[in-house]
N, C-alpha and C positions, 0 to 999 in steps of 0.2 A: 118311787123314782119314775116307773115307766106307768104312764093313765091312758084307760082306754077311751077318753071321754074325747066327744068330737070337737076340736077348735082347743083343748087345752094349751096351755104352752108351759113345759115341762121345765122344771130345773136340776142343773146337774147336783150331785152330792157333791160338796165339801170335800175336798182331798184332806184338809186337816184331821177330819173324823177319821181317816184312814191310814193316816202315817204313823209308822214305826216309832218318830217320838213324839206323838200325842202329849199334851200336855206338859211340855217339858221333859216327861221321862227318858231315861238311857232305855237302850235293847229290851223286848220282850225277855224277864227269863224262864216263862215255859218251856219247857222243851214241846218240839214238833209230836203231833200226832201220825204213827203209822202210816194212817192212809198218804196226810198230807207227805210224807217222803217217799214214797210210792211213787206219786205225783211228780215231784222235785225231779226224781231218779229218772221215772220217763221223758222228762222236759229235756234232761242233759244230755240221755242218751239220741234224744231227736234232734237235738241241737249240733250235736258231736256230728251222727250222721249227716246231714241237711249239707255241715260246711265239709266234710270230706267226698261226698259225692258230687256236690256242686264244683268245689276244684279240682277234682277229676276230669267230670267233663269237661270244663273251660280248658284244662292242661291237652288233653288230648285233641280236642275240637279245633284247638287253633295249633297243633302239631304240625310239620311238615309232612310228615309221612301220611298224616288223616286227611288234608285237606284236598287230595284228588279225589276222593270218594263223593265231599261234598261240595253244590254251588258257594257261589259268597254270600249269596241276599239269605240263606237260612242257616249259613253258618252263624251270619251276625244277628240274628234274631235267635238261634238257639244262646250264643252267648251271652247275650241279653238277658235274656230267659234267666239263665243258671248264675249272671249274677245279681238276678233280683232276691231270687229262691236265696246266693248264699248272704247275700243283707238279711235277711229272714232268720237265716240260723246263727247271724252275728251279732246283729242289732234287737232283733224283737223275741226271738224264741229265751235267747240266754237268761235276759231282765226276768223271765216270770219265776225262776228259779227261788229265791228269798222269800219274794209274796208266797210263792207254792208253802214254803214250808212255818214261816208268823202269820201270814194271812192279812199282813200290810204291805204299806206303802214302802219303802225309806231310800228313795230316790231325790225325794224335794219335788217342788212342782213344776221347774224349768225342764225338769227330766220327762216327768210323765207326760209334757205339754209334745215335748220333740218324739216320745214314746207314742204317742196316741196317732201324730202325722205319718210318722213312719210308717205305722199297722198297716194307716187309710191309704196312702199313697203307692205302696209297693205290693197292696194286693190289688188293688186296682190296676196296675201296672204291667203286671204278668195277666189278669184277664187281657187288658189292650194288647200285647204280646202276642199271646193264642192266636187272639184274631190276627193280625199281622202275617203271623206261620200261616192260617187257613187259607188266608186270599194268597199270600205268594204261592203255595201250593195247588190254588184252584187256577190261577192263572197258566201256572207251570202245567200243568194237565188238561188243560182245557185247549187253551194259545199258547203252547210253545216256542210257536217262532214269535211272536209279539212281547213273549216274557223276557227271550233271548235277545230280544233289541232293544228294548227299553231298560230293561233292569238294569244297576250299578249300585257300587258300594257308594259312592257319596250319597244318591236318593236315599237308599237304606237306612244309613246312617243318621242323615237329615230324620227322618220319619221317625228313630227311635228318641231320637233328641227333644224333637216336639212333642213328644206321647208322654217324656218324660217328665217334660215341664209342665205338661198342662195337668197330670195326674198331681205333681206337687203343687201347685196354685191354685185347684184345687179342694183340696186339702186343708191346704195354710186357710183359706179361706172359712173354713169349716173351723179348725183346731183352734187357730187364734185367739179369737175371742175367750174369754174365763170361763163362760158355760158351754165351750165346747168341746170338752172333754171331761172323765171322770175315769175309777180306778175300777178294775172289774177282777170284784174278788170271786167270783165262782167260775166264769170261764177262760178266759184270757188271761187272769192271773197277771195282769199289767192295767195299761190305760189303756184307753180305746175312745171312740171317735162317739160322744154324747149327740141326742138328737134331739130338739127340744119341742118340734111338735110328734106326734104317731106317726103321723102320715109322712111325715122328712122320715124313719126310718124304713115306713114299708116301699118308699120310692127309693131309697136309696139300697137297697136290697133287692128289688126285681130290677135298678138299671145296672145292677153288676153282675145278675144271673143269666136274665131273658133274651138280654140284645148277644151276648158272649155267645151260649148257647146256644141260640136260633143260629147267628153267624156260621159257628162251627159245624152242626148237622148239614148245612146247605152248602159250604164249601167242598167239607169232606165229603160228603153224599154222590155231591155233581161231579167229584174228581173220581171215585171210585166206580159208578156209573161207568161214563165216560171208557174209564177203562176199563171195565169190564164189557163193555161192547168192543169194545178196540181190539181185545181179544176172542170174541165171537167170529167177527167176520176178520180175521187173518186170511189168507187163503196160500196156496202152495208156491213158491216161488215161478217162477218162467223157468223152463230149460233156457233161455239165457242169460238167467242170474237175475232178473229184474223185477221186485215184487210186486203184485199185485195194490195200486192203491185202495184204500178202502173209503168209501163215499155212500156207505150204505145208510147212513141217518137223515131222512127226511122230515120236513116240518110245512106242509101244504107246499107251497109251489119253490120252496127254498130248498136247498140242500146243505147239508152243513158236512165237509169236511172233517175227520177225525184225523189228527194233528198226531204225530209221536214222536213222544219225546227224546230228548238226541242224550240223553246221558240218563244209562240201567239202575244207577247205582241213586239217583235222585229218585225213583220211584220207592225204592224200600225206605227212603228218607220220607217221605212223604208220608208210609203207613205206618214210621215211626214218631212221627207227630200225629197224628191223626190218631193212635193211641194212647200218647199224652192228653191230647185234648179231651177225650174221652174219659181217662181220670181224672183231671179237672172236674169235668161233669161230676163224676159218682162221690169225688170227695169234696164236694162244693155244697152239693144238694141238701144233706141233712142239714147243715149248717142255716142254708138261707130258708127250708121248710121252717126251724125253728125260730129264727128272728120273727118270721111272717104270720104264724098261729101266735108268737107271745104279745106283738104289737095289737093282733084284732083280736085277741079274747082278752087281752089284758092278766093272763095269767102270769104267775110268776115260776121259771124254769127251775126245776129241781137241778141241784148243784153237779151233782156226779154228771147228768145227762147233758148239763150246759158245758161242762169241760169236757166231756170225750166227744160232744159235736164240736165244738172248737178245736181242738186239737187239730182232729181228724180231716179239718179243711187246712189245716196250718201244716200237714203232713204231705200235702201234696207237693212241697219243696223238696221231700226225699223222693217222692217215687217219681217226679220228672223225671232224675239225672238215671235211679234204677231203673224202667221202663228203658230206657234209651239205651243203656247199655244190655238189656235183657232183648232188644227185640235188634238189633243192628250188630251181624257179627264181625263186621270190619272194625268197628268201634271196638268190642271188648275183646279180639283178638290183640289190637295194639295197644289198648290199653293195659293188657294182661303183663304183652313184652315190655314195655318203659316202666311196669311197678318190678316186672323181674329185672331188669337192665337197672335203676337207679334204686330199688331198696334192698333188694335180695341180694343182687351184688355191689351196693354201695360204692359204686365209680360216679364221678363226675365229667369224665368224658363226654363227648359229643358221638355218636353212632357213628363205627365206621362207615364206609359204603355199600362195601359188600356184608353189612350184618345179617342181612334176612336170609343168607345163606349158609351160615355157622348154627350150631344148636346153641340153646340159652344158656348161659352162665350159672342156673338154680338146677341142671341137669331136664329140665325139659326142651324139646326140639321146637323151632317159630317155625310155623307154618311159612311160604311166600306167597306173596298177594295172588302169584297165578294160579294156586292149587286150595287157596282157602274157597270153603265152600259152606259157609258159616250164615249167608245171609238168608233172611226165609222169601224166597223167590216163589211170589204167588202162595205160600203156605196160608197169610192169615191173611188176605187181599178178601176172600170170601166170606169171611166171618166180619171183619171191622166193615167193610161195605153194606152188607146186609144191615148191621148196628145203624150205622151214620146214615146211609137212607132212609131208615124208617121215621115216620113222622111225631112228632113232640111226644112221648109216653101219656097215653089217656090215664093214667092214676094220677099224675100231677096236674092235669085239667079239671079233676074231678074234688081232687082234694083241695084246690083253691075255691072251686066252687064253692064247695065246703065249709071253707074260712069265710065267705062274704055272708053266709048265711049264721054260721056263731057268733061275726061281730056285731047282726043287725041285733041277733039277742042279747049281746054284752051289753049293749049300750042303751037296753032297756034293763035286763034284768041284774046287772053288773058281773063279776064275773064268777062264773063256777065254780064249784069248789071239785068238780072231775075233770078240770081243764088241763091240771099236768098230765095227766092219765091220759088225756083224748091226744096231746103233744106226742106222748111217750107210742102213741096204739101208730099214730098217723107217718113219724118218721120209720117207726119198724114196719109197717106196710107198703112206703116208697122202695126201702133197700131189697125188700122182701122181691120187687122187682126191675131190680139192676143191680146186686151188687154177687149173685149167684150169676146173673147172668156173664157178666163179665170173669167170674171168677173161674166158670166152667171154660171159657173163650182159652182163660191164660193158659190153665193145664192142659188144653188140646193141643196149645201152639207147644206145650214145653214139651210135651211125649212125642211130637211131630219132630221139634228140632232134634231130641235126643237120638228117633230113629234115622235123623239125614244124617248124623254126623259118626254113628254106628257105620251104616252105609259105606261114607266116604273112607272110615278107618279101615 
């Protein structure tokens, strides 16, 4: 199916070879293999989660009680956001369930054709997203006052509408035609988006990694910056109340102005997308390492490693909505109260007025928004700035290098027969550096929260 030969042009496989009724027959009646329901079992349980974290957030996000905490323009882009992720766990995650466990098709081809657009168009969609969050937030910390004049929810709006159409057109462009698309039985466990020369894959795989990617360390880098100077030179108020401006950032005969921000509660919104984005990254990475060695060496990806790098980028629709309510404690304090108010005690009432001053109905007491102290104010500002500044990771510079040098040998010597091994050696060397690192980050932030809220108790 996939050749590493230069100038080939590729065809897709036959969805018939693949279908459930092949040749006329009813149902496989095999019964599933172990593993394969293992598999199934994981899909459903990421799928379940995916849509219940995703209307979470949406429920909460556009709540009345949530929405002084946050502006409009990243409320509508987190909304956005969480309902691409929950198309994800409606439309694309559920369909792999069947194939998981026959190891066919039996959708028909009209299905895997609208299966295949979906995948391409709605992952592409939340990377165009990211980006969106990064600049309104690099703005928002940068230009303040220029974000606060210009911004509006019609622009907003407008901007996600256009992102969305042009991510679906295309796509259609791509899927439509008959050879482009095909069934992907070891990772994806559905249809997915066929490429029919090499090179359409490995470009279409660095322009959904690189440009994202690059965008987000630079946005979030120069916003964290920024603020981290902003609070270097603070200085003591005036005995008559009047603060000291700070205009300490020179750039040769210019001076630039350090701006701040007129609302507290958008800066920890900020470094809770800038930790999304961040996951993104880590759970993106193997995925697109994998596409980019299988295309230039021509090898072909062992099945178990092709589905848990697949997955594990199809998983970042869960840890969005978690992340979000893990690092924002205004979020998962109200969000706590409305699952205790509308499932625990099962009322359909509307929230009196005065409820944030009664204890909860499940015997726990609501905090009021004056005494919650839930959010991490400057806790993890030093740790995700230090991350987001630093410059592109030298093992993924070194390891493409890499690749340009086994394709030049593929394509004389064809392809290895240690080329899944060198796949299998090169993504556990990436993660080897970043995904401890992040992981060590989370548990500092959690033993950090646990001791402010000890504290505050």
């Amino acid at each position: 199916m996939f050749d590493s030969t230069k100038g080939a042009l590729l065809v897709a496989p036959s969805l018939s070879n693949s279908s459930c009724w092949m040749n006329g027959k009813g149902w496989p009646s095999t019964l599933p293999a172990p593993g394969d329901i293992v598999k199934a079992l994981f899909i459903f349980a990421l799928s379940t989660s995916i849509v219940l974290g995703n209307l979470i957030l949406i429920c909460v996000m556009n709540n009345r009680r949530y929405i002084k905490y946050i502006g409009n323009q990243p409320r509508y882009l987190l909304t956005s956001l969480a309902l691409n992720d929950l198309f994800t766990g409606i439309l694309i995650a559920p369909v792999a369930l069947l194939p998981a466990l026959y190891k066919c098709w039996p959708y028909g081809e009209i299905f895997c054709q609208i299966q295949a657009l979906l995948r391409g168009a709605v992952s592409q969609q939340n990377a165009v997203i990211l980006v969106c969050m990064a600049i309104d937030r690099y703005l928002y910390l940068l230009h303040p006052n220029t974000y606060h004049k210009h911004s509006s929810k019609k622009g907003c709006v407008l901007v996600i509408s256009i992102t969305w159409i042009l991510s679906v057109s295309l796509f259609a462009i791509m899927v439509l035609p008959r050879s482009g698309y095909y069934f992907n039985s070891t990772g994806l466990m559905a249809c997915d988006v066929f490429h029919s020369r090499v090179a359409f894959r490995i470009l279409s795989c660095c322009a959904y990694y690189f440009p994202t990617t690059m965008a987000l360390m630079y946005c979030y880098g120069s916003g964290f910056h920024v603020s981290k100077t902003r609070t270097k030179c603070d200085e003591p108020i005036r005995p008559n109340g009047v603060p000291v401006p700070c205009t300490k950032t020179t750039h040769g005969d210019h001076e630039i102005v350090i701006q701040a921000p007129v609302r507290p509660h958008s800066v920890s919104t900020s470094r809770t997308m800038a930790a999304m984005s961040l996951g993104f990254i880590v759970m993106v990475t193997p995925a697109t390492i994998q596409e980019v060695v299988a295309a230039c060496t021509g090898c072909k990806v062992p099945p178990s490693l092709d589905f848990i790098v697949t997955w594990l980028a199809l998983s970042n629709s869960f840890w969005n909505p978690f992340l979000y309510w893990l690092l924002n404690g205004h979020f998962r304090r109200i969000s706590n109260e409305l699952l205790q108010y509308y499932v625990c005690c099962r009322r359909t009432k509307p929230f009196p007025q005065n409820y944030e001053k009664r204890s909860g109905c499940c015997g726990s007491p609501i905090p009021s928004d004056l005494n919650s102290k839930g959010e991490f104010e400057g806790l993890g500002e030093k740790y995700w700035g230090e991350i987001l500044e630093a410059p592109f990771p030298q093992h993924l510079s070194m390891l493409f290098k890499k690749l340009a040098t086994e394709s030049t040998l593929t394509d004389v010597q064809g392809p290895s027969k240690a080329a899944p091994q060198m796949l299998v050696n090169m993504i556990i060397d990436t993660l080897k550096g970043t995904v401890p690192l992040i992981t060590v980050i989370w548990i500092d932030q959690l033993f950090k929260l646990n001791h402010v809220q000890d504290t505050v108790d």
